[in-house]
N, C-alpha and C positions, 0 to 999 in steps of 0.2 A: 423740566423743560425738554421737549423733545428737539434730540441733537443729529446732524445728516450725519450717518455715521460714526457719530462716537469720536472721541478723542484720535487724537492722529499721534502715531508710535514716538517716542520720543527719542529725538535726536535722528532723525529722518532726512535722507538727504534734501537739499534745496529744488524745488520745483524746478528752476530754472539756473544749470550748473555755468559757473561764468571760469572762464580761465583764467590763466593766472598774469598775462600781460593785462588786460582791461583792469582788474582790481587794482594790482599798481597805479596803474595811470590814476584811477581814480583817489587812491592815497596820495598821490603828489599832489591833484587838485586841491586837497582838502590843505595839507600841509603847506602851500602857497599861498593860501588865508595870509600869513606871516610872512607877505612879498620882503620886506626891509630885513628880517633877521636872516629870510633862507637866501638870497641875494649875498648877503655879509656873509654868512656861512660857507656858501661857494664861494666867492671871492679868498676865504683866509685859508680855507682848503686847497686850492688852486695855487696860491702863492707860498704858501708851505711847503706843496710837494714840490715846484719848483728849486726853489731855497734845496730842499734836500736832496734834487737831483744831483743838484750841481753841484753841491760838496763834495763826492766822491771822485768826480772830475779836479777838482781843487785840491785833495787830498793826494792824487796819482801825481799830480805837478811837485808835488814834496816827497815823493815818493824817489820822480825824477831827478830830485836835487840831491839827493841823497847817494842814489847809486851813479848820478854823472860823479860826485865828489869821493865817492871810493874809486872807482874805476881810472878818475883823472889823477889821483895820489899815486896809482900804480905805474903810471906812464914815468918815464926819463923827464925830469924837469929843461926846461929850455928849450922842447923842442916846440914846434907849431903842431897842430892837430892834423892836419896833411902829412906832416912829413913822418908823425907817428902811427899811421894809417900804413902809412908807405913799407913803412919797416915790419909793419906786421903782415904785408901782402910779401914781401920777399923773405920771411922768415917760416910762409906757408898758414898765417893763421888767417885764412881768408875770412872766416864766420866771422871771426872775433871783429876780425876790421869792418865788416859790413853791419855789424854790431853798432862800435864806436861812431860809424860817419854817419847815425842816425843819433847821435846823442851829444848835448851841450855839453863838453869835456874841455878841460884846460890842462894839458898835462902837469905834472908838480902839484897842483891844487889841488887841495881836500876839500871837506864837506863846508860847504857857504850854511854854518847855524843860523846868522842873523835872517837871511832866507826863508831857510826852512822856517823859524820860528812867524816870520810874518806870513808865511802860506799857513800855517797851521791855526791862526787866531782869526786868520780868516773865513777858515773850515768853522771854526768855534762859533764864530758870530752866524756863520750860516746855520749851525743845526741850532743854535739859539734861539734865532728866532723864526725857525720851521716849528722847533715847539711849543714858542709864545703863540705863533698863529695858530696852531692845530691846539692849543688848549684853547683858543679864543672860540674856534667853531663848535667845540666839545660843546663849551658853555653857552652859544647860544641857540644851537641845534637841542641843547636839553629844552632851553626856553619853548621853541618852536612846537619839540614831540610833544613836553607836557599840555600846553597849550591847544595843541591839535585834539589830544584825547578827551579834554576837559571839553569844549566844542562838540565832539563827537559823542560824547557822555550826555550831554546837557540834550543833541538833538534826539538822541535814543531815548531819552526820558523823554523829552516834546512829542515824541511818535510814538510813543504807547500810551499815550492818552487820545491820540488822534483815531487811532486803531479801534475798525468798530466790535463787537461784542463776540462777532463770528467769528472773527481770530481768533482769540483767546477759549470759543468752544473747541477749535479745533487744535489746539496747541496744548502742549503739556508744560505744565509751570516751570517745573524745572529745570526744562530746557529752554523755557524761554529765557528763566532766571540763570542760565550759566552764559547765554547770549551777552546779556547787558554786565557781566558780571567777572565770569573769568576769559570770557572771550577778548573782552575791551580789557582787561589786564593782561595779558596774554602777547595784545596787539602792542599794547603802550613798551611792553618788554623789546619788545621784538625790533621796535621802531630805535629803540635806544639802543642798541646791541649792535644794531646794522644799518644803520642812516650813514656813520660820519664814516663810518668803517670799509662800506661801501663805494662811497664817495672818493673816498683817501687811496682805495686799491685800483680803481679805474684810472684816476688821474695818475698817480703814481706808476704804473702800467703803459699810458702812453707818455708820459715825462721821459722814463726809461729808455723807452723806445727810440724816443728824439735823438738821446744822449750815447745811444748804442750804434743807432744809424753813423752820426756823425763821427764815433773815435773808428770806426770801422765797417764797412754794409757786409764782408764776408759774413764777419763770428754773429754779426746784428740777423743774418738768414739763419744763422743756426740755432740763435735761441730763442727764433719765432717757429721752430719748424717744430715747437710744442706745444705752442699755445692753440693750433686746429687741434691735436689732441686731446688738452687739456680741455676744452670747450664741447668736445663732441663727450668726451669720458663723462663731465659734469652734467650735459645737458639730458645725455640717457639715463643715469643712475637719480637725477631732479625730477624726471619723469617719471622713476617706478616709484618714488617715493611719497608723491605729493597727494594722490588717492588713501595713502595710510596716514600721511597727516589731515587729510579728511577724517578721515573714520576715527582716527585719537579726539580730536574734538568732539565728531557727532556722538562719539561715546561717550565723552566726560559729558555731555550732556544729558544722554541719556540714563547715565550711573547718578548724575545730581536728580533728576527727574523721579529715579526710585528711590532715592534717599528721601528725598523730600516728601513722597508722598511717605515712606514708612515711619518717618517721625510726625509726621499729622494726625497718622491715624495708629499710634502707637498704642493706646491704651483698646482701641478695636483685635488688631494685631494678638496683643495679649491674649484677652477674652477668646479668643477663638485657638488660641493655639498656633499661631502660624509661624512662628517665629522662624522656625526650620525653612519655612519655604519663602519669606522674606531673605533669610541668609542665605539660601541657594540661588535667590536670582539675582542678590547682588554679587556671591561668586561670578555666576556666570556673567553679568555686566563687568567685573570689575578683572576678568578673565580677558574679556572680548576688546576692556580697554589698553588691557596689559598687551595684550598680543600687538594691537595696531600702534601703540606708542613702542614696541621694539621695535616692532621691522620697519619703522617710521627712524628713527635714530640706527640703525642698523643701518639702512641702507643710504642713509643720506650721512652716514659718518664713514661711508667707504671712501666720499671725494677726496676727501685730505691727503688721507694716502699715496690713493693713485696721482695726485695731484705733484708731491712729495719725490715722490717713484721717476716721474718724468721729469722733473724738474734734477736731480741730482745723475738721472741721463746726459741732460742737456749741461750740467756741470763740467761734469768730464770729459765732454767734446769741446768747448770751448777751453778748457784748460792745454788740452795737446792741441789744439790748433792754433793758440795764441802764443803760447813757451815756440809754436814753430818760429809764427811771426816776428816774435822778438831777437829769434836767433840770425833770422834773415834781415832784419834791420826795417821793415815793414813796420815795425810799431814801438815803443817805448815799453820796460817795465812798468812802467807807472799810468802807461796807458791799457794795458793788459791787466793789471790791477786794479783799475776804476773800473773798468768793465767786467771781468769775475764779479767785482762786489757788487755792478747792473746786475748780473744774469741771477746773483743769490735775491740781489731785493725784486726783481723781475718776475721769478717765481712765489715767491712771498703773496704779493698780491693777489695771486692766480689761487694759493691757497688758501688764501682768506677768503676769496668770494667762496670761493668752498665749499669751506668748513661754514659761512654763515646760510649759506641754501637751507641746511635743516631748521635754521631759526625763521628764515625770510618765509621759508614755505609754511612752517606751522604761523607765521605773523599773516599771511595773507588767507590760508584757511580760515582763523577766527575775525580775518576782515571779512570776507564772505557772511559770513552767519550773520555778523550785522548786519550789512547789506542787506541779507535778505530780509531784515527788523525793519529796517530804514526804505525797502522798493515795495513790502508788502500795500497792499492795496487799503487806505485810507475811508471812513467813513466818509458819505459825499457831504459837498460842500453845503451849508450853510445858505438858505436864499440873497443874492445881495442885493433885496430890499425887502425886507421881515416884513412880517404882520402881526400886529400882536392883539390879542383880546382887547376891549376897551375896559370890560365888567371880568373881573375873575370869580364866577358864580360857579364854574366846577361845571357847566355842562357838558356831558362826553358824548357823543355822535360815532358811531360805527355805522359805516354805508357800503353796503355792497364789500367787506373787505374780502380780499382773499393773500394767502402767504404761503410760504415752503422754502422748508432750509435747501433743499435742493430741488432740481428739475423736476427729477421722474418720481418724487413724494409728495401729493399734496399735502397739506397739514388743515388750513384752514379756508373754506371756501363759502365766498358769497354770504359772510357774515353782516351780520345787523344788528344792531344794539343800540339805546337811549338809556343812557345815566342821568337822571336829575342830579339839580344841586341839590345837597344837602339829604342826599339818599346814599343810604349802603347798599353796594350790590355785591352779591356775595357768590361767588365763583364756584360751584362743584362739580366732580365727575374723576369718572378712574383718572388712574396713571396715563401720562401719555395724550390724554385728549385735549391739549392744549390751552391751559389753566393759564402756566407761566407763560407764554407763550404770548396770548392774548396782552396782559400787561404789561410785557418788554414791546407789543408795537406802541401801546399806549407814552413808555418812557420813551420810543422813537431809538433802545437799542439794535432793534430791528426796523428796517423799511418794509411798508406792506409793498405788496405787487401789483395790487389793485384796491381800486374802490379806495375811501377816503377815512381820516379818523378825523375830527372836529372837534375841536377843544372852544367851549363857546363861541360857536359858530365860525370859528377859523381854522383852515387846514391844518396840522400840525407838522406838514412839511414846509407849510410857508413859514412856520415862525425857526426862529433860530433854536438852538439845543439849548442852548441857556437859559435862554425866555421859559421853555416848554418845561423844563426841568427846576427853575428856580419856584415852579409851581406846584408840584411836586414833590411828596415825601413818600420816600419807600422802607419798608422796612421785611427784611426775607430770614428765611428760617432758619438760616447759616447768621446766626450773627457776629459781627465783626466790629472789633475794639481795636485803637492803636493806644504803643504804648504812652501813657500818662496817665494823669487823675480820675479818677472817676467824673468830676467836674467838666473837666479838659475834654471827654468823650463826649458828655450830653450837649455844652457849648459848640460840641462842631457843628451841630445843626444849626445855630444862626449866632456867628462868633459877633457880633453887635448887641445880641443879647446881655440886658442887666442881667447882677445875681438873682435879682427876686424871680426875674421871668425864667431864671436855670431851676430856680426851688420850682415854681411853679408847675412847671412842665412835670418835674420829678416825683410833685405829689398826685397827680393826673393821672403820670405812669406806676403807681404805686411804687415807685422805686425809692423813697425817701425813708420809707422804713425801715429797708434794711439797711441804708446805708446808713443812717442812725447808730445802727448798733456795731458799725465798724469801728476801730479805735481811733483811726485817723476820718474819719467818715467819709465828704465829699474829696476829700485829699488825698482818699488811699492811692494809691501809683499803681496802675496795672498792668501786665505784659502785653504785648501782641496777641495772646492765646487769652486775655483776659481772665491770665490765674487769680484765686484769692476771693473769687466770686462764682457760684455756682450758674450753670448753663441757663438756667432760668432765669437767674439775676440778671445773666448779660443778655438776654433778650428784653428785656424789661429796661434798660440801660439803653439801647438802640429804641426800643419806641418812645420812650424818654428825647431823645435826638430829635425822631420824626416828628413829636407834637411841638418842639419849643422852634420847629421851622412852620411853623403855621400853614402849613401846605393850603392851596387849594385844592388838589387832589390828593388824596392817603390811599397807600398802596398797603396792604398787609399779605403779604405771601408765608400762608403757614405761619406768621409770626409770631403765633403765641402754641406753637407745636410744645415749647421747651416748658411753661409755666402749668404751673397745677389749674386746678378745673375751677377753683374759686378767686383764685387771682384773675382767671382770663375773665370770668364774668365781671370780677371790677374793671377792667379795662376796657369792657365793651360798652359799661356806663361812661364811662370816662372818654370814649367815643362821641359818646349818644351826646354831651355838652360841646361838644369840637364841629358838630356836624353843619353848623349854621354858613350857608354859602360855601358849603365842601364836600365834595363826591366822596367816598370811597369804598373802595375795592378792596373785598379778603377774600383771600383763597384759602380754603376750608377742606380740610378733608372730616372734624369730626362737626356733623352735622346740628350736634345740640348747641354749637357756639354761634349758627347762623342763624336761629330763627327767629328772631328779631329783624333781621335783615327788612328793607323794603321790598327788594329784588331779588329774588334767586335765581342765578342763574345755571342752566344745568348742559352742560359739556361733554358729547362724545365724539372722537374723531374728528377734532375740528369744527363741528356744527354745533348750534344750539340747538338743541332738543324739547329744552321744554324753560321757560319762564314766569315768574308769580310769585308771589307770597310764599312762605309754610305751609299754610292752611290750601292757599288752592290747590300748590302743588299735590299735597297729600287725599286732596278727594279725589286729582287726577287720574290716581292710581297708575301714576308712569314711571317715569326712569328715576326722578328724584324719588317717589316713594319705594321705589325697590332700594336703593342708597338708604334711607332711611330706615327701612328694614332689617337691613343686612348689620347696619349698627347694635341697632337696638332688639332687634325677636333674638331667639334661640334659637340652638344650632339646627336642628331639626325642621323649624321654621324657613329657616335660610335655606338650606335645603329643598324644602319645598316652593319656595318662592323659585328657586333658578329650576326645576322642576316645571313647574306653571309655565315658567318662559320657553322655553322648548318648544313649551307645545304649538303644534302649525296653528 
């Protein structure tokens, strides 16, 4: 079939590049599907870091009781806390005293344990149950991602079947296959790594903040006078990085892409010797993916760091500036020490958004790919109100058609054709002159552009794909087996069928013979590659399908390319009993299988050329008879035949 273009490079950037806010947004969309768990989730995240804020504020209160009760054991017992103030401003220790009249001291009095011990279980009960709740979001935030991905799994499966045929011309399997495959693993990783993770560091980030502001707004300016850096340092080093975590994807796809084709065609590969230049171009793919998954982790593992860096800056300035505070009576030990351990957990979060950038970024690259699985441009819709044949006689109508995979190529023009029921028409002509072509607009994989196709006497854009296709049986020169029984393959053609009508079909297709002589017979179990059975077999097995779906149209493209020259003639008798109220169509390249045919039809460039019988054809002395010749004279003949044509 002739293709605009030829296959499209694999693992090629997206047509249309989307950044990296829009795709977010549109993953939260999808993950709000689950409004009742991600609501709960927020909720139990939000009151967690709470809870944990405020332990370390709880924790400095016991901190306080602590050092007011050594400090108050040192004073002269009996005096009042005034008057031992007093003594320490006439004895010259001014600090100290400006110290003391900012702390709950009793002179004589030591440390209040029963106190301390109930500030401290109350600390307990708060990190207790920050971490019941933050396990509780864990668990249902897993519910949500898993669930989101399975949704998104299920609609990427629904959308490549929606997907009309041109897609998949233009696309390379294996990158489409790492799309649906390690892209959505990839994503599903990525979403679990850094949802709650995310979540936990932002809130916890402004909790902090609350709690910083309020024990003090001086030290609170100085340990926000890192996070503009922390933000700018993150947002530049996110943005050289997130183009290499493009191209690590588009690679792994494009490295699955040549994997998959060299185990397809491995035993071709062999035969010709290429094994050397199969292994150098997966070098070089698997070279091209190395590089961009470095400096993709390389550069997006600088943030932590730098992150790191300013954050034990920002340590040290609030340490000499708080030890000031305390000395001046401005603040408590214990309120200096709840807030050092804000400023360590303050930072913390700032490195964890981070360090998860290179995961967020390679999670939203393989959202992209899908994306672009999921925006590609759909087969058009279905009429919503069908028409369907009344009589299914197989009458096929070509009117005026014309077609082209692209703009400025025609392919097919101003085509016309009458298929009777119950006539073989049989399709020939070179390479390229639009063989396949012709019977994918017939399947309606293609849209024509003009002019009409008529499937007894009804459009076949007015009827639905279903309809047009349940009528329908194709069988092409690629044949294709999934894995199960020999059985299990030929019943997919009409899974309603009895056994006798699965035998029957199989003796039709002459396929019952060999499968006789297998040890498990109709039972044998076969792979995807349809091993265990010779290439001839498994075409013989796929027309097997075709006949036990009783089409009214039969499509045969090359389909008996793969079977010897005396099988294919029992199969063309095996036709000739099938033909009652049934079109169909083979495309034929070796000419002594067609002359039976009612119709011959003869193919160049898109146009019909010449039509008839065998016999008229060959008195015509035209383009069929030169086909004909070219099969059957000698070389010398041939020769002289493309000779003759030349001449003016």
């Amino acid at each position: 079939m002739t293709r605009p273009g030829g296959p499209a490079l694999a693992g090629a950037p997206a047509e249309k590049a989307r950044s990296f806010g829009p795709s977010v947004k549109r993953l939260i969309r999808l993950l709000l599907a689950y409004r009742a768990f991600t609501v709960t989730v927020l909720a139990s995240i939000v009151v967690s870091v709470i809870l944990a804020a405020v332990a370390p504020r709880v924790l400095g209160h016991a901190t306080d009781l602590v050092f007011d009760g050594v400090i108050g054991a040192t004073l002269p017992a009996g005096l009042t806390k005034d008057q031992a103030i007093a003594g320490m401003r006439e004895s010259g220790q001014n600090t100290f005293a400006d110290m003391v009249s900012s702390m709950d001291v009793t002179p004589g009095v030591g440390v209040d344990f029963s106190a301390v011990g109930r500030v401290l279980m109350i600390v307990l009960i708060l990190y207790v149950g920050s971490s019941l709740l933050a396990w509780l979001a864990a668990y249902l935030l897993n519910i949500v991602v898993v669930g989101t991905i399975r949704h998104l799994r299920a609609e990427v499966e629904e959308k490549v079947h929606r997907l009309p045929l041109r897609y998949y011309d233009a696309s390379a399997r294996g990158d489409l296959l790492s799309r649906v495959t390690n892209d959505l693993d990839n994503l599903s990783q990525s979403l679990q790594q850094t949802i709650a993770q995310f979540l936990n560091s932002v809130l916890t980030v402004i909790a902090l903040l609350v709690m910083m502001i309020w024990i003090s707004p001086l030290l609170a300016l100085i340990a926000v006078v890192t996070v503009p850096l922390a933000i700018i340092a993150t947002t530049q080093i996110a943005k050289r990085s997130k183009p290499h975590f493009i191209a690590q994807w588009s690679s792994t796809g494009a490295l699955n892409a040549q994997v998959e084709e060299a185990f397809t065609g491995h035993e071709l590969v062999k035969a010709f010797g290429r094994q050397h230049e199969i292994e150098a171009t997966f070098d070089d793919r698997n070279s091209q993916l190395y590089e961009s998954s470095w400096r993709a982790q390389f550069i997006s593992g600088i943030i932590m760091p730098t992150i790191m860096f300013l954050g034990n800056l920002n340590y040290v300035a609030i340490a000499v500036v708080g030890g000031l505070r305390v000395a001046s009576g401005a603040l408590s030990l214990g309120e200096v020490q709840a807030f050092i351990q804000y400023s360590r957990q303050f930072t913390q979060p700032l490195t964890q958004i981070g360090s998860m950038f290179n995961l967020m970024q390679s999670g939203v690259a393989s959202a992209e790919r899908i994306f672009d699985v999921l925006d590609a441009e759909e087969e058009s819709a279905d009429p919503t109100d069908p028409e369907s044949p009344e009589h299914g006689h197989g009458l096929i109508a070509f009117e005026d058609v014309s077609f082209r995979y692209t703009d400025d190529k025609p392919l097919i023009e101003n085509l016309s054709l009458v298929a009777q029921p119950g006539h073989m028409v049989a399709i020939v002509g070179p390479t390229g002159a639009g063989k396949t072509t012709l019977v994918n607009l017939i399947m309606r994989f293609y849209d024509v552009d003009d002019g009409t196709i008529r499937v007894d006497g009804v459009d076949s854009r007015r009827m639905t794909r279903d309809d047009l296709r349940e009528r329908t049986g194709m069988v092409l020169q690629d044949s294709w087996l999934f894995g199960g029984t020999i059985y299990d393959n030929i019943a997919y053609g009409d899974p309603t069928a009895s056994r006798s009508e699965v035998m029957e079909a199989a003796e039709l297709s002459h396929v019952d013979h060999f499968v006789r002589t297998l040890p498990d017979g109709y039972d044998t179990v076969l792979d995807e590659e349809g091993g265990g059975v010779s290439a001839g077999e498994r075409q013989l097995i796929t027309i097997a399908r075709a006949f036990l779906a009783k089409p009214t149209i039969l499509i045969l493209d090359e389909a008996t390319s793969s079977v010897d020259t005396r099988t294919e003639l029992l199969i063309q008798k095996a036709m000739a009993n099938l033909r009652t109220d049934r079109t169909s169509f083979v495309i034929a390249h070796r000419l002594s299988t067609v002359r039976d045919a009612d119709v011959i039809v003869v193919m160049e460039d898109g146009r019909i050329v010449e039509q008839g019988n065998h016999d008229q054809l060959l008195a015509a002395q035209g383009a069929y008879c030169r086909l004909y010749n070219s099969q059957f004279a000698g070389p010398a003949e041939v020769e002289a035949d493309h000779a003759h044509a030349e001449l003016p």
